[in-house]
C-alpha positions as CSV (number, residue, x, y, z in Angstrom):
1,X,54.0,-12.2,15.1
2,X,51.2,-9.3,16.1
3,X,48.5,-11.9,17.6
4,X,45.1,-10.6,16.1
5,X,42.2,-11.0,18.9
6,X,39.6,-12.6,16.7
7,X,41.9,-15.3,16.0
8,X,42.9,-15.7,19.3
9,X,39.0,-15.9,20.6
10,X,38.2,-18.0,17.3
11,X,40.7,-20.8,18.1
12,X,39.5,-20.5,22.1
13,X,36.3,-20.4,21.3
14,X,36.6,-23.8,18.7
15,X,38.4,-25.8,21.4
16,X,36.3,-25.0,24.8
17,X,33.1,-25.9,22.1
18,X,34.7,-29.4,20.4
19,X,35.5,-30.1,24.2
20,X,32.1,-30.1,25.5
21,X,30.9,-32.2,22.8
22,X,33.6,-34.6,23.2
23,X,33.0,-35.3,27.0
24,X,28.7,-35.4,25.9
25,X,30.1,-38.1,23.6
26,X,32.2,-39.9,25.6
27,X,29.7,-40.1,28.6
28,X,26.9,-41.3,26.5
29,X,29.3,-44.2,25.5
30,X,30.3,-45.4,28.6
31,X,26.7,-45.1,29.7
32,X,25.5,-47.2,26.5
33,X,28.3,-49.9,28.2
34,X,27.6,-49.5,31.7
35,X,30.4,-48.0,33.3
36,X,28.7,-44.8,34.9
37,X,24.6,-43.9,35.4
38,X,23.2,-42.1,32.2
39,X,22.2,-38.5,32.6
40,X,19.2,-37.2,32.1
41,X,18.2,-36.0,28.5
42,X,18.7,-32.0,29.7
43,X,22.1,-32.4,30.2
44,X,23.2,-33.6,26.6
45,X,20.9,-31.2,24.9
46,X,21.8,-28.3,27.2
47,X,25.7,-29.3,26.5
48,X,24.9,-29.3,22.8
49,X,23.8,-26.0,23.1
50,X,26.3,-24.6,25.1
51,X,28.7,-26.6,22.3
52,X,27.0,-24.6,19.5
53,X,26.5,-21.3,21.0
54,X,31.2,-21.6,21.8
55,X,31.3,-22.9,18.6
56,X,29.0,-19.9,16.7
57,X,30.6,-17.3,18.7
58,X,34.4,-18.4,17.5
59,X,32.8,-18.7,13.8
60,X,31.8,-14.8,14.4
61,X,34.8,-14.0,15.8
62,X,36.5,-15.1,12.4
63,X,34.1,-12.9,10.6
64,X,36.2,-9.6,12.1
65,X,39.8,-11.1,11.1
66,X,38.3,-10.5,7.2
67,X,38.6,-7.7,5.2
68,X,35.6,-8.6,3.3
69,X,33.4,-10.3,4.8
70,X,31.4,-10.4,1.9
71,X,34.2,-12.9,-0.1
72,X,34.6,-15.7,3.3
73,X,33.0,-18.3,1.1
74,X,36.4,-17.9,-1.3
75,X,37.9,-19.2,1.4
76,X,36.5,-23.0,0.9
77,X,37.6,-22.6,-2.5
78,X,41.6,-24.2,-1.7
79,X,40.3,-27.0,0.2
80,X,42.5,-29.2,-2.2
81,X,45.9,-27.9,-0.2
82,X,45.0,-25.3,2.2
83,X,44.1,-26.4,6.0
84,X,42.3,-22.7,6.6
85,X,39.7,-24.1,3.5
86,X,39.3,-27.4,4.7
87,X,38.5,-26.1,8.0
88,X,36.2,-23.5,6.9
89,X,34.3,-26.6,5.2
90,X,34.9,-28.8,8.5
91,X,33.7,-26.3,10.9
92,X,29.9,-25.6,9.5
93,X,29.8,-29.4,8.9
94,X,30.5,-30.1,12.7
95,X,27.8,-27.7,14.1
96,X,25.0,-29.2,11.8
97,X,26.5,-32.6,13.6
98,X,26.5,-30.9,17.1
99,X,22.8,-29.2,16.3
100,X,21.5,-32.6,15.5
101,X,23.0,-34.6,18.0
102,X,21.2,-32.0,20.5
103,X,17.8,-32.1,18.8
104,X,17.8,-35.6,18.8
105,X,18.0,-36.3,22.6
106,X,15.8,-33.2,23.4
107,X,13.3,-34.9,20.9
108,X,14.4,-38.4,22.6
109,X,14.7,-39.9,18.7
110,X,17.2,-43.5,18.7
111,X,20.8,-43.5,17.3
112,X,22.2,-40.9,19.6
113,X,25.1,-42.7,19.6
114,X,25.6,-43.1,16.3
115,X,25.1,-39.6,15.8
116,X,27.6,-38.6,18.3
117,X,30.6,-41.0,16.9
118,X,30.3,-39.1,13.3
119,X,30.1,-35.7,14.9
120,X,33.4,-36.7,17.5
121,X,35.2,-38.0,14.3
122,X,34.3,-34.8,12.3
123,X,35.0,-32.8,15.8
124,X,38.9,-34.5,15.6
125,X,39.1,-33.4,11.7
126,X,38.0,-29.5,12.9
127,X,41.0,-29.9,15.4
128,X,43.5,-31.3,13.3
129,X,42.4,-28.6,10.6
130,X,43.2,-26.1,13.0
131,X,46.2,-27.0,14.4
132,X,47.6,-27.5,10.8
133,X,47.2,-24.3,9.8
134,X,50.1,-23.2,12.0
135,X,52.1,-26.6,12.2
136,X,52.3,-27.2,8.6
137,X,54.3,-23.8,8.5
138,X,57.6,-24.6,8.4
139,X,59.7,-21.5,8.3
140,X,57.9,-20.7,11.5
141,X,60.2,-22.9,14.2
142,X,58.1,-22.2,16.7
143,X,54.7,-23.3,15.2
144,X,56.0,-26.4,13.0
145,X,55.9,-29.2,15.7
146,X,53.5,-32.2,16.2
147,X,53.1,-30.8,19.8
148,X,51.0,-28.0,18.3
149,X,48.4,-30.2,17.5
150,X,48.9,-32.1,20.7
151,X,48.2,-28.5,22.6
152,X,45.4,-27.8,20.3
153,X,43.8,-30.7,21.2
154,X,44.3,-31.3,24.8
155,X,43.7,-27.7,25.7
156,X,40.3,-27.4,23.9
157,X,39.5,-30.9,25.2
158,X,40.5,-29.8,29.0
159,X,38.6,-26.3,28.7
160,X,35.9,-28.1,27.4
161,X,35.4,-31.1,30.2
162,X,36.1,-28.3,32.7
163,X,32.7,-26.6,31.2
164,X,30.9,-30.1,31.2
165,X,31.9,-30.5,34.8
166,X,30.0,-27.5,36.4
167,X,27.3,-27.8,33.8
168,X,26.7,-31.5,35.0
169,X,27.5,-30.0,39.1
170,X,23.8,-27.8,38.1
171,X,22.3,-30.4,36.0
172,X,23.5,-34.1,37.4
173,X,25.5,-34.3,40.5
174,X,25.9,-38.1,40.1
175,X,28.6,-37.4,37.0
176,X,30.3,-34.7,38.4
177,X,33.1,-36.5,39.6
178,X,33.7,-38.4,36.4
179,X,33.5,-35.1,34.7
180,X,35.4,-33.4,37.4
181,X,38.0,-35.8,37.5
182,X,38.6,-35.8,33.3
183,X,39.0,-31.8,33.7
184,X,42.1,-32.2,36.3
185,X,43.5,-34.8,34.1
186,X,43.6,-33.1,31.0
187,X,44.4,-30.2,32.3
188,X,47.6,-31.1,34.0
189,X,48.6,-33.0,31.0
190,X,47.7,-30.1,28.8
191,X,50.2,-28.0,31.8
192,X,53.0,-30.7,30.4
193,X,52.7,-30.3,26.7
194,X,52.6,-27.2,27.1
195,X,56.1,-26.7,29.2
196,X,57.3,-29.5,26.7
197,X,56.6,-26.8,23.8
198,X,58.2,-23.4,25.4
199,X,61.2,-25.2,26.6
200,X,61.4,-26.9,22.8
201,X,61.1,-24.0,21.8
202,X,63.1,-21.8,24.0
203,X,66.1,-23.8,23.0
204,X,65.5,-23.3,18.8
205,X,68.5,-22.2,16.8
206,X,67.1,-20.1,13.7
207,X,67.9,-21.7,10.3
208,X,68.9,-17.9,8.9
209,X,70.9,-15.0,10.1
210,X,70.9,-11.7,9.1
211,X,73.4,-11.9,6.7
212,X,71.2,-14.6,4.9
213,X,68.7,-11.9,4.8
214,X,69.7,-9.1,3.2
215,X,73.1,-11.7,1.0
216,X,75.7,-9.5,2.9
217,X,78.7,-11.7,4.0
218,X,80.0,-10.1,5.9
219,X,80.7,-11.0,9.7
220,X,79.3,-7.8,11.7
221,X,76.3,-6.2,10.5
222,X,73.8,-3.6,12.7
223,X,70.6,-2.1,11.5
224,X,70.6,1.3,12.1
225,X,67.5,2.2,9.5
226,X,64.8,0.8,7.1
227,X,65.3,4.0,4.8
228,X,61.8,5.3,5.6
229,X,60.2,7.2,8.7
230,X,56.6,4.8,9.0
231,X,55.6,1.8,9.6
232,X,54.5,-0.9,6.7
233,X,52.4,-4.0,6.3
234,X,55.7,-5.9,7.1
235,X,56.4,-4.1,10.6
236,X,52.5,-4.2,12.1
237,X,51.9,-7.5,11.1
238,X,55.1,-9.4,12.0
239,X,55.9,-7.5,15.4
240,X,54.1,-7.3,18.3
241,X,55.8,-4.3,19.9
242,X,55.8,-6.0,23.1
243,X,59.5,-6.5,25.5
244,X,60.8,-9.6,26.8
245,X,60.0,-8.8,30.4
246,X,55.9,-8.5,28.9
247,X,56.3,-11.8,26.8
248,X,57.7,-13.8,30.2
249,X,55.1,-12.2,32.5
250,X,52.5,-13.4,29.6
251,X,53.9,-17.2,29.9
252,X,53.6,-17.2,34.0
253,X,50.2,-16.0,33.7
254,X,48.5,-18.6,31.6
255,X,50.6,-21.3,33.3
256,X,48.8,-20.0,36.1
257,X,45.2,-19.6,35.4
258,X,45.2,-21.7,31.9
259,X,46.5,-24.9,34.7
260,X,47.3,-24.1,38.2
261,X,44.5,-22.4,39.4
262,X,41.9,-24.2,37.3
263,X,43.4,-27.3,38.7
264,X,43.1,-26.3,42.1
265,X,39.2,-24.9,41.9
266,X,38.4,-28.3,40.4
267,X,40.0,-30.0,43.4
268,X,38.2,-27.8,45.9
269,X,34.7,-28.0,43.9
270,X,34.5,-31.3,43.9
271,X,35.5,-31.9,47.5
272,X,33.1,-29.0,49.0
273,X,30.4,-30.0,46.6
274,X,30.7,-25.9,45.3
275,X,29.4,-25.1,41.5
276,X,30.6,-22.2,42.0
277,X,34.1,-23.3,42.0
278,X,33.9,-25.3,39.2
279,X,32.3,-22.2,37.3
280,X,34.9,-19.9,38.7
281,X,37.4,-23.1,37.4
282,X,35.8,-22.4,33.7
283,X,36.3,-18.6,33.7
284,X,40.0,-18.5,35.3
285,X,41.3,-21.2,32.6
286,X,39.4,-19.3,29.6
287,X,41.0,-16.8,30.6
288,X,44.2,-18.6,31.0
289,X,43.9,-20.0,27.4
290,X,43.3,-16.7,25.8
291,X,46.4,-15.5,27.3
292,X,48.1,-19.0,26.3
293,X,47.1,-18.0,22.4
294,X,48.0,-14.4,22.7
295,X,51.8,-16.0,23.4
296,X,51.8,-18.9,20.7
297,X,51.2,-16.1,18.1
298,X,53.1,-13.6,19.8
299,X,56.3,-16.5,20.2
300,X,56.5,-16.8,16.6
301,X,59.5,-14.9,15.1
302,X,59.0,-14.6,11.4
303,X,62.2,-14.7,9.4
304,X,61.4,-11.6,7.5
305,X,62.0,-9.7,11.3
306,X,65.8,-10.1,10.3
307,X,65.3,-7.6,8.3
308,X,62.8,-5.5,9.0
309,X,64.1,-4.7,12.5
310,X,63.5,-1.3,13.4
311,X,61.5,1.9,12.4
312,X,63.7,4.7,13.0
C-alpha cells in the first residue's frame, strides 16, 4: 500500500491523545482507593489539554486525506456497518468527554471520576474503531489479525503514559515513577506485539497467485507490460515505490526509537531525576511510531498488485 501522511499522523496523533487520558484516568482511580498520593488539580486539567490539543490535531490531519472536505459529515452516514463511520461519530464524542473531564477538575466540580470511567470506556470504543478499520479487512493478510488492535492499543497507550510521565516530572514529581514506570512497561510489551506481528506476518503465504489474477492456468507467467505508458489510480495508490532494503531499514528504525531508545531515556530519566530525558523519551518514540505506521501501511500487499505489477 502507498501510506498517506495524514493517516499516518491521524492514527499517531489518536493513540499518544487516548493514552494520556487513559493514565489521567487510571491515576485518579487509584488515588480515589489509596494506592498512590493524588496530584494536584493542574496536572489533570493540563493532561486533558494536552489530550485534546493530540486529539484535535489527528482530527485535522484527517481533514487533508479528503477530497472534499466539505462532504466529511457523509462519512457518519454508514455507521450501521462501516468502522471509519462509527469512528468518525466516536471520535467527536470522546473529546467533548475529554474537554469536560478537564473543565471539571480545573473548575474543581464532584464526579471526576465518574466522568473519567465514561470517557475511558468511549476512549476503548475510539480504539477499537480504529483498529477495525484495517483488521476487519480480510483480503489484506497482513492487516486482518487481532494483534492489530492489540498494537493499536498498546502503542497509543505506551506513547501516551510516556507523555504523562514527563508532564507529571514538570508538574508532580511524587507520580513520576508510577507514571514512569507504566511507560517502560508498555512499551516493552508494545516492542513484543509488535515483533509477534512482523514475524506473523513475515511468514504469510498469499491466498492468490498470479494466475488467479488475470484466470490464466498456466504454470509460468511474467509481466512484461500493463499495455499503457502511465501510471493509474491502481498503481499510486497500491504501491509505495519503495525497495526491500528501504522497507527493512524502516522496521529497524521504529524498533529502535518507537522501543529501544524510548525505553532506555525513561530508565535514565527517572534514575537522574532529568525531564529532559523523559521529554526527549516522548519525541524519539513519536517519532518511532510515525515510522512504525508508515510500515504497517506500507507492509500491506494488496492482491490487486498481482496484477498490476509494473509500468513499463
Amino acid at each position: 500500500m502507498n501510506p498517506a501522511f495524514s493517516v499516518i499522523f491521524l492514527t499517531t496523533l489518536l493513540g499518544a491523545g487516548q493514552g494520556v487520558f487513559l493514565a489521567l484516568f487510571v491515576i485518579e482511580a487509584r488515588a480515589a482507593a489509596g494506592l498512590l498520593t493524588a496530584p494536584s488539580v493542574m496536572f489533570y486539567w493540563m493532561g486533558s489539554a494536552i489530550a485534546l490539543a493530540l486529539l484535535a490535531a489527528g482530527l485535522l490531519a484527517s481533514f487533508l486525506h479528503l477530497g472534499h472536505p466539505e462532504r466529511a459529515w457523509r462519512a457518519a452516514a454508514m455507521w450501521r456497518t462501516s468502522w471509519l463511520s462509527r469512528e468518525v461519530i466516536v471520535l467527536p464524542a470522546f473529546m467533548v468527554a475529554v474537554a469536560g473531564y478537564g473543565w471539571a477538575h480545573w473548575q474543581g466540580l464532584p464526579g471526576t471520576l465518574w466522568l473519567g470511567a465514561a470517557g475511558a470506556a468511549i476512549c476503548l470504543g475510539l480504539f477499537l474503531c480504529t483498529a477495525m478499520i484495517y483488521a476487519c479487512i480480510k483480503f489484506l493478510q497482513e492487516w486482518a489479525t487481532p494483534l492489530t488492535l492489540v498494537n493499536f492499543v498498546v502503542l497509543g497507550c505506551a506513547s501516551g503514559v510516556t507523555l504523562a510521565t514527563a508532564l507529571a516530572a514538570v508538574l508532580d514529581e511524587a507520580i513520576t515513577g508510577i507514571t514512569g514506570a507504566w511507560a517502560i512497561a508498555l512499551t516493552c510489551t508494545g516492542l513484543l506485539t509488535r515483533a509477534a506481528s512482523l514475524w506473523r506476518n513475515a511468514r504469510l503465504k498469499p491466498r492468490s497467485s498470479l494466475q488467479t489474477a488475470i484466470g490464466v492456468k498456466h504454470p509460468r507467467i511474467v509481466q512484461k507490460a500493463q499495455g499503457f505508458m502511465g501510471g493509474s489510480f491502481n498503481t499510486r495508490e497500491f504501491f509505495h515505490d519503495r525497495t526491500p532494503g528501504a522497507l527493512r531499514a524502516v522496521k529497524w528504525v521504529f524498533l529502535a526509537c518507537a522501543f529501544v531508545i524510548p525505553v532506555l531515556l525513561l530508565a535514565a530519566g527517572l534514575a537522574t531525576a532529568v525531564p529532559v530525558l523523559l521529554a526527549l523519551a516522548c519525541a524519539v518514540q513519536f517519532g518511532g511510531l510515525i515510522a512504525e505506521r508508515w510500515f504497517f501501511f506500507a507492509q500491506a500487499n494488496h492482491p490487486q498488485n498481482l496484477y498490476y505489477q509494473a509500468v513499463s
